[in-house]
C-alpha positions as CSV (number, residue, x, y, z in Angstrom):
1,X,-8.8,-89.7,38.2
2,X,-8.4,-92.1,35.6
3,X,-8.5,-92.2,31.4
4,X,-11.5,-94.9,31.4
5,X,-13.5,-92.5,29.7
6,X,-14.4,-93.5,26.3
7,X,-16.3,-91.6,23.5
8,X,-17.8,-93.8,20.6
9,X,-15.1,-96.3,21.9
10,X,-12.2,-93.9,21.4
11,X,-10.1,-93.4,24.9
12,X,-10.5,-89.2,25.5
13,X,-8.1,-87.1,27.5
14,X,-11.0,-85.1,29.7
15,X,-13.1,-83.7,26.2
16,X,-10.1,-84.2,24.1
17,X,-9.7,-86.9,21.1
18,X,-6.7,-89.1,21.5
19,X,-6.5,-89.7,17.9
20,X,-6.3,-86.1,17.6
21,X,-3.9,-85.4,19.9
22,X,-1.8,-88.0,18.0
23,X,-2.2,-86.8,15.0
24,X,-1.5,-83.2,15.9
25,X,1.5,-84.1,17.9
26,X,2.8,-87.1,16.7
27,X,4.1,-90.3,18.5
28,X,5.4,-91.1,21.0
29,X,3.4,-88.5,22.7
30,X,3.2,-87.7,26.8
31,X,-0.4,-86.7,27.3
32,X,-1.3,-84.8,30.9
33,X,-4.9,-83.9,32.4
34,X,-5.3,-80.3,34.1
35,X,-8.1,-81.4,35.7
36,X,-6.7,-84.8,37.5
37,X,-3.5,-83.1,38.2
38,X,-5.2,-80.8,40.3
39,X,-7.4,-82.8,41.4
40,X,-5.2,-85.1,42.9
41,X,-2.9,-82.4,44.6
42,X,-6.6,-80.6,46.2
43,X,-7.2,-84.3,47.5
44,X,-3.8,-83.7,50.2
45,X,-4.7,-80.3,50.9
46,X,-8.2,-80.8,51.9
47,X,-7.1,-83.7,53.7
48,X,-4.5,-81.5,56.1
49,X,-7.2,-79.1,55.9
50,X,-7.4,-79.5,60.2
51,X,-3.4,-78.8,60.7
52,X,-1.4,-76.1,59.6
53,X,0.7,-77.9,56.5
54,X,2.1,-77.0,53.1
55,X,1.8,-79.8,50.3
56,X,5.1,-79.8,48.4
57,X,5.7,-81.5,45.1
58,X,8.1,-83.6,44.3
59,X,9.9,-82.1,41.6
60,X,11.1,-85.9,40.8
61,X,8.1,-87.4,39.1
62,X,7.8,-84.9,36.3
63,X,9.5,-81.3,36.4
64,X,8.0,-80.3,33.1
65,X,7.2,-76.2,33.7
66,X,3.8,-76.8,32.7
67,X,2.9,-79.0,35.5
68,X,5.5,-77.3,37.6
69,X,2.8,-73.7,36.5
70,X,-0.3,-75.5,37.3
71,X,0.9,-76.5,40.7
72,X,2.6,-73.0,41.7
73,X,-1.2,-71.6,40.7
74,X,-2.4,-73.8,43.3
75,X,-0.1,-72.5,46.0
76,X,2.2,-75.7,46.0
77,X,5.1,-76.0,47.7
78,X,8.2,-77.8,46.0
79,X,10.2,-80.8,47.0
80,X,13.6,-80.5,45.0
81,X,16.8,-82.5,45.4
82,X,18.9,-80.1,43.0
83,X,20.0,-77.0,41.6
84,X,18.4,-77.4,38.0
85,X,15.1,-78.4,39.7
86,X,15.5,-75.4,41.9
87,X,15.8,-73.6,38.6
88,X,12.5,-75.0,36.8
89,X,10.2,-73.9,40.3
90,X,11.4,-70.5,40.2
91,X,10.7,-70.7,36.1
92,X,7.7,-71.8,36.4
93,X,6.4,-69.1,38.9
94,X,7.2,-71.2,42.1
95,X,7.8,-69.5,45.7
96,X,11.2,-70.0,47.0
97,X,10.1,-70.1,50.3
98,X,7.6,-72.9,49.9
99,X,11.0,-75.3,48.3
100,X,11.8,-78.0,50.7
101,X,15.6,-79.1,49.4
102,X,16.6,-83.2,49.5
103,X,18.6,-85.1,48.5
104,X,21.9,-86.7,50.0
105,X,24.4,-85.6,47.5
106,X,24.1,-81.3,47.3
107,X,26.9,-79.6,46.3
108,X,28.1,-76.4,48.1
109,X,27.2,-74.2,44.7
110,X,23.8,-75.5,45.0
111,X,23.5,-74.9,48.8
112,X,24.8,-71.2,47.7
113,X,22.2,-71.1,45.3
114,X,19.2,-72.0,47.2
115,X,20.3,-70.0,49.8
116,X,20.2,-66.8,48.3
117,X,16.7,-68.1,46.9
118,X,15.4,-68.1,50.4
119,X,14.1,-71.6,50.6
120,X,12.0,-72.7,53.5
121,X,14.2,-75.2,54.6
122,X,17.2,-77.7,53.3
123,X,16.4,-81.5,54.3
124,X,19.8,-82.6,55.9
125,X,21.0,-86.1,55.3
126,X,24.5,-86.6,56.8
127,X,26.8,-85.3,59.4
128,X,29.9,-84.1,56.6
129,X,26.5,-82.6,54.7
130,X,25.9,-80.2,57.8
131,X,29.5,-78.9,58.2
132,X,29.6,-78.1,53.7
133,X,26.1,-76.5,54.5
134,X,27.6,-74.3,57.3
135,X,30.6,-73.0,55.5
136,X,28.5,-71.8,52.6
137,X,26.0,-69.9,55.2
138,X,29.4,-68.6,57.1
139,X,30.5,-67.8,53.8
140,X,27.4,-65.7,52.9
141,X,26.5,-63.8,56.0
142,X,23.2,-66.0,56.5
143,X,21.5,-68.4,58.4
144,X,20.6,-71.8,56.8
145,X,17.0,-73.0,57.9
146,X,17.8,-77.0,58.0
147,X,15.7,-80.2,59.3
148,X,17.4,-83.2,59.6
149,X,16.0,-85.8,57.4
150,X,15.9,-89.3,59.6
151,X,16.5,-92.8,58.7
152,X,14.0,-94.8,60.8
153,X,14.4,-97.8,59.8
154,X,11.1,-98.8,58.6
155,X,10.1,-101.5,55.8
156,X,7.4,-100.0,54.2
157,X,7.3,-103.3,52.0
158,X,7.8,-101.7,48.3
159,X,10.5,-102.9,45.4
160,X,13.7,-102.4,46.6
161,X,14.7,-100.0,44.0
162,X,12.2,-97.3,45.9
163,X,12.7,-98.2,49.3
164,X,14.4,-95.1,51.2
165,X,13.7,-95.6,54.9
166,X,15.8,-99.0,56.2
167,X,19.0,-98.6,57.6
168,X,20.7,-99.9,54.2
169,X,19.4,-97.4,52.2
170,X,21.9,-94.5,51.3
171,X,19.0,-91.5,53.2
172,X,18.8,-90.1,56.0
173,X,20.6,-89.9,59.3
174,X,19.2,-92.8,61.6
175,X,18.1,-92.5,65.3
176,X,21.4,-92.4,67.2
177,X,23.5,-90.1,65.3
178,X,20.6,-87.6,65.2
179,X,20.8,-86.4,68.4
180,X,24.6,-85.0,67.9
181,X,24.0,-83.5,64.2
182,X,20.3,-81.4,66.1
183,X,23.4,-80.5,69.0
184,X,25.8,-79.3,66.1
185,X,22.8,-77.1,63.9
186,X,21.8,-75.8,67.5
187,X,25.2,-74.8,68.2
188,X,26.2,-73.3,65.3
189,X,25.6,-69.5,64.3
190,X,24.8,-70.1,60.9
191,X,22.5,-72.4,60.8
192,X,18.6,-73.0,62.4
193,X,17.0,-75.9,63.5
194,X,13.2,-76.1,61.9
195,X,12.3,-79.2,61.6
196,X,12.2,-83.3,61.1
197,X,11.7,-84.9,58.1
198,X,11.7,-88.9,56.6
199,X,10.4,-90.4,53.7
200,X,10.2,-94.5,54.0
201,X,9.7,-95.4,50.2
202,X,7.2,-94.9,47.3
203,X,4.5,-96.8,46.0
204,X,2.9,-97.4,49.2
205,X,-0.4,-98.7,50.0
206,X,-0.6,-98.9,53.7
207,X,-1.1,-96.3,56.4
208,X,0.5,-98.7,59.2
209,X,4.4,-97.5,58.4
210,X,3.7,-94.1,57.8
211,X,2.5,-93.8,61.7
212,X,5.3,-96.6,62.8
213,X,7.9,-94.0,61.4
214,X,6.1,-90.6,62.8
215,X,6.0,-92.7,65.9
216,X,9.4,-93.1,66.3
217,X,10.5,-89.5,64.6
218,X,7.8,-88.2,67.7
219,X,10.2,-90.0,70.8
220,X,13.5,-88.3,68.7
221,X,11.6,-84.6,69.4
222,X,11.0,-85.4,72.8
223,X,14.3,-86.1,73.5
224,X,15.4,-83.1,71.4
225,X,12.8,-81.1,73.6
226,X,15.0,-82.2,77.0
227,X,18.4,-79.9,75.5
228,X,15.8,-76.9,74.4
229,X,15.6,-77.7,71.0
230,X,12.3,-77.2,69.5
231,X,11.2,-78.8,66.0
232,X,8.7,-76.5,64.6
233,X,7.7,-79.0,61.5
234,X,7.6,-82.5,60.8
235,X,8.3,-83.5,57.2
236,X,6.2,-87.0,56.6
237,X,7.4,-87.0,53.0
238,X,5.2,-88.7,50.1
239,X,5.1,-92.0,48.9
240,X,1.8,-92.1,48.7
241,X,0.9,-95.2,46.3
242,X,-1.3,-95.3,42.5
243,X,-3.4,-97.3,40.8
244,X,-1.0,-99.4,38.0
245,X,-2.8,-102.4,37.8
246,X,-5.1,-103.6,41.4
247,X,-3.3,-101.8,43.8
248,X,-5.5,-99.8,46.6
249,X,-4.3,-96.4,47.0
250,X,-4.2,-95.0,50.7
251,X,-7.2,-93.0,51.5
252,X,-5.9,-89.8,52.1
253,X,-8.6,-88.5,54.2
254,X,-7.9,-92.0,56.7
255,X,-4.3,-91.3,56.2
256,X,-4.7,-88.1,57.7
257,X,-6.7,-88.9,60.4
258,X,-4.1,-91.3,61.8
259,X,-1.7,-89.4,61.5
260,X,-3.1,-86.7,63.2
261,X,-4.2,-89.7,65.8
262,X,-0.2,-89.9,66.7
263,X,0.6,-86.1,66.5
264,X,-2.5,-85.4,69.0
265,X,-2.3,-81.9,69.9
266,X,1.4,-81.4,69.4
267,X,1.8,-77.5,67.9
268,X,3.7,-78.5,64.4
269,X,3.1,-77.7,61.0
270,X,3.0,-80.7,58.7
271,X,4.9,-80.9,55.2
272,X,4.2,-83.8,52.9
273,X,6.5,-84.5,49.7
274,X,3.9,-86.3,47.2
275,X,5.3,-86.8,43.6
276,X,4.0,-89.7,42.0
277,X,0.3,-90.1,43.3
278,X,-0.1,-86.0,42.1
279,X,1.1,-86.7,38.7
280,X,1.2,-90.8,37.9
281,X,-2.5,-91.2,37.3
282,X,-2.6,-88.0,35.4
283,X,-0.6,-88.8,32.3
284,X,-0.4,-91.4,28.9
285,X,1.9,-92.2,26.8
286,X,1.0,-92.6,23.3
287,X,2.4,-94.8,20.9
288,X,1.7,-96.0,17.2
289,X,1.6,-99.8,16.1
290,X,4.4,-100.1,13.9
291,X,4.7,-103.7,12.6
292,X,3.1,-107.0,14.0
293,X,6.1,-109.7,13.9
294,X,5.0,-113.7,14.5
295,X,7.6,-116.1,15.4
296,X,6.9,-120.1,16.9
297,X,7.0,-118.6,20.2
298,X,6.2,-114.9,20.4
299,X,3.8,-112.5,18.8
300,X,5.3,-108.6,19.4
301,X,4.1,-105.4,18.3
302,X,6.6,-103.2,18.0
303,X,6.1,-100.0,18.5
304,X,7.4,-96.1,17.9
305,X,8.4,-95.5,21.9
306,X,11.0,-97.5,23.3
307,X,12.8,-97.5,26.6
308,X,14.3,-94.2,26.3
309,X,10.8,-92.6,26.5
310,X,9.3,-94.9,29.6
311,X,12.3,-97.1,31.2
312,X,10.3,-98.1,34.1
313,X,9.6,-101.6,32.6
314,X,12.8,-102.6,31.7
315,X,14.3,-101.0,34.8
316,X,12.9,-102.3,37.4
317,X,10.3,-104.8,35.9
318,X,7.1,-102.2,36.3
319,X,3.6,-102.8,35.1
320,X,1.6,-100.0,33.6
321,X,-1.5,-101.3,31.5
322,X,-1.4,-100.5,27.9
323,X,-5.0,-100.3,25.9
324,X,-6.0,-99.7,22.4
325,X,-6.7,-96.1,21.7
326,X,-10.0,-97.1,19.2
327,X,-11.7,-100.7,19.0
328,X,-9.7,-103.4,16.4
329,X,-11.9,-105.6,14.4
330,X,-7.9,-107.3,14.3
331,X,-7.6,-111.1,15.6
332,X,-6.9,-111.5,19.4
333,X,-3.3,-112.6,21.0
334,X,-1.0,-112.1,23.3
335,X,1.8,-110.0,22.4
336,X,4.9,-108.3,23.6
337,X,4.8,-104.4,23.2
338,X,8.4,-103.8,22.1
339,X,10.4,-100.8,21.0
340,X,13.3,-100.0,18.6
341,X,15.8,-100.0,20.8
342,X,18.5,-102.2,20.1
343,X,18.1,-103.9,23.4
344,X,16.5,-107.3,24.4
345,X,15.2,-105.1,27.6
346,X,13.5,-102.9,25.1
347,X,10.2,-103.4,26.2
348,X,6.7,-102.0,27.6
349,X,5.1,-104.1,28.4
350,X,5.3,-108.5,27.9
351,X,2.3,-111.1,27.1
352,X,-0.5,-108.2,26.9
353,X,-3.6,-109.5,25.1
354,X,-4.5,-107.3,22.6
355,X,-6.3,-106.5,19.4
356,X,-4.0,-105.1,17.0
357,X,-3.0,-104.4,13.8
358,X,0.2,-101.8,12.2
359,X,-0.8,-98.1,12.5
360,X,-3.0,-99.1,15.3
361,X,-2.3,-96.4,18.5
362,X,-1.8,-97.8,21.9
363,X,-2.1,-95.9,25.7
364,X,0.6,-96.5,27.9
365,X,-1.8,-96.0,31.3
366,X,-0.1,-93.9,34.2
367,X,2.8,-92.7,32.8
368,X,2.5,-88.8,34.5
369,X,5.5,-90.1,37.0
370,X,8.9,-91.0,36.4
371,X,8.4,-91.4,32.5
372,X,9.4,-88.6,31.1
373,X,11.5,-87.4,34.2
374,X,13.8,-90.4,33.3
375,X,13.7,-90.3,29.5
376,X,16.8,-90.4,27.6
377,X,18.5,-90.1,23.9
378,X,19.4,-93.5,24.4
379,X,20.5,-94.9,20.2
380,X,20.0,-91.0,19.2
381,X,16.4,-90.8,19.7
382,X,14.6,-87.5,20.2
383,X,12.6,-87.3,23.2
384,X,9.0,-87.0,22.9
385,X,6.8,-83.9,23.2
386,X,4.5,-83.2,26.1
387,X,0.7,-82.1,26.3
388,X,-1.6,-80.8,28.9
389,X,-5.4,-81.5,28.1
390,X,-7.1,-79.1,29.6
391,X,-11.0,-79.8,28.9
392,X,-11.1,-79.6,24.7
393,X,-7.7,-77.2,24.9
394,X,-4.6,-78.6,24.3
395,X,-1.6,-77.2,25.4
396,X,1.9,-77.8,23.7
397,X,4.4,-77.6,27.0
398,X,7.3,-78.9,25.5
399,X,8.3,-79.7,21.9
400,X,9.5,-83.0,20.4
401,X,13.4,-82.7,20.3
402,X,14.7,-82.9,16.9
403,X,17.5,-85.2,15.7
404,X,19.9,-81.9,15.3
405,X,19.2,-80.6,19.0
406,X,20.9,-84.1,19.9
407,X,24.3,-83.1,18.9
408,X,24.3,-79.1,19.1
409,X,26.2,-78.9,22.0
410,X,29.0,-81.9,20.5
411,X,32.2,-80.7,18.4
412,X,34.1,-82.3,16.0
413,X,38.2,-82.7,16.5
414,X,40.1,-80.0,14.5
């Protein structure tokens, strides 16, 4: 689902006014829709719907308990890669047992943690990872559920910045050290082989390495199959690409179809790890038109949110489109959306044509995923609140930090 929807010119949130969520709220302002967030999670169910499978979000793209509530209602499962997001499912209502656990860097108090939780299942990434993982099961009188999360190798031709499945990336254990870390789970009494997981990148757009990587995950069970151990799920991971600007996103339903065309009738449950394409479409960011500034060689609107609130621009160059709120009878030209930040990489967006004038509200487009999640307090700014349209309702989920909050926790010297 997208925000195309426009009432007497004025972009709405489902039934819901963004000038009136602005003023309401204030700006910079995240803005989510109910409706497209679930919408967009029912889209993976139904398209597993011929295979047992559990959808599991990725905690990653936005962990706000709101969202995280929504989902749980659904019956999602959670794809975490830390305690603290560990924390937020179980806040937000989420079932333990449906929490898939990533991530290459857990600690042994975390591992405790989720433990006693009762996940489903930790996602294993490297050999010393296993032997921390069995001390802390030893140490508690249980038995870890594990899958070993493998590194096949596979370009799945996005920015390098979120590409996870070639052999230089920092995941995953590849193909020929595999065998020996599935002989050292079998062997030990703490810990239980379940299952196989990868995840090749995000952003993606084709089908093609999503079945080149299942393919070669498929002749690593078969071998595993020949020293009687049995993988009882396959974790395909996420990744699954959104609309920014003319991308195609993956038909899910044709996704699914191939990759049930390379499973056949193997007897496995499937686990997929979406993050992005549940919540990126699903969210704006709202900004106000602070000044227009004209030199000889750049017109820039600057604007109230900056990179601390939505760093995916200046970090790694990404293009999210950014539209007037309300029609401008304001002049034409090309402008660079800028922030306050006191950085030349402050920036939202560059060389947007636009009809604007000061006091003017924009819509960042797409900004459900790894917006908030990576805000920051970057030059003592207080992040922004967060809103969940839901029809006409609209539903404060968390509160615009004030400038105090930022320096509660700091102490002067004595």
């Amino acid at each position: 689902m997208t925000f195309d929807r426009r009432q007497n010119g004025e972009l709405y949130v489902e039934n819901t006014s963004t000038s009136e969520l602005a003023s309401r709220f204030g700006t910079p302002l995240y803005v989510y829709s109910r409706a497209a967030i679930e919408s967009a999670w029912h889209a993976f169910d139904q398209a597993l719907a011929g295979r047992p499978h559990l959808v599991c979000y990725a905690l990653k793209a936005n962990s706000n308990l709101g969202v995280l509530n929504l989902l749980s209602r659904l019956g999602s499962g959670f794809d975490i890669v830390s305690g603290g997001e560990l924390a937020r499912v179980i806040a937000a209502g989420g079932d333990p047992a449906k929490v898939v656990f990533s991530g290459v860097g857990k600690s042994a108090d975390e591992m405790a943690i989720a433990l006693k939780a009762g996940i489903k299942c930790f996602n294993i990434e490297s050999l010393s990872e296993i032997e921390v993982l069995e001390s802390v099961a030893q140490a508690h009188g249980a038995v870890a559920p594990v899958s070993v999360r493998i590194n096949p190798d596979v370009d799945a031709g996005t920015h390098p910045y979120i590409s996870t499945g070639l052999k230089e990336n920092k995941f995953g254990i590849d193909t020929t050290a595999a065998l020996d870390a599935y002989k050292k789970i079998a062997d030990s009494p703490y810990l239980e082989v379940l299952g196989m997981d990868f995840h090749i990148g995000s952003q993606l757009t084709e089908i093609e390495p999503y079945q080149d990587a299942l393919r070669r995950i498929l002749l690593l069970c078969d071998q595993l199959k020949e020293y009687g151990i049995t993988i009882h799920h396959l974790d395909l991971g996420g990744g699954q690409g959104i609309r920014y600007r003319d991308e195609t996103p993956i038909d899910l339903t044709a996704w699914a179809s191939a990759i049930n065309d390379v499973l056949g009738d193997r007897d496995v449950e499937i686990i997929v790890e979406p993050g992005r394409s549940i919540v990126g479409n699903a969210g704006i960011l709202l900004t106000e038109v602070r000044y227009l500034k004209h030199t000889a060689d750049k017109n820039f609107a600057i604007v109230d949110a900056a990179m601390n609130d939505l760093i995916r621009p200046a970090l790694y160059s990404a293009w999210q489109e950014i539209v007037p709120v309300q029609p401008s009878s304001a002049p034409e030209a090309s402008y660079d959306i800028v922030g306050p930040i006191c950085e030349s990489g402050d920036f939202i967006g560059k060389d947007r044509t636009l009809s604007v004038q000061a006091g003017d509200l924009l819509a960042v487009m797409s900004s459900g995923a790894y917006c908030f999640a990576m805000s920051s307090n970057y030059n003592s700014r207080p992040r922004a609140a967060e809103v969940i349209v839901d029809d006409t309702d609209m539903h404060l989920v968390r509160e615009r930090e004030t400038i105090e909050s930022l320096f509660e926790r700091e102490k002067l010297l004595p």
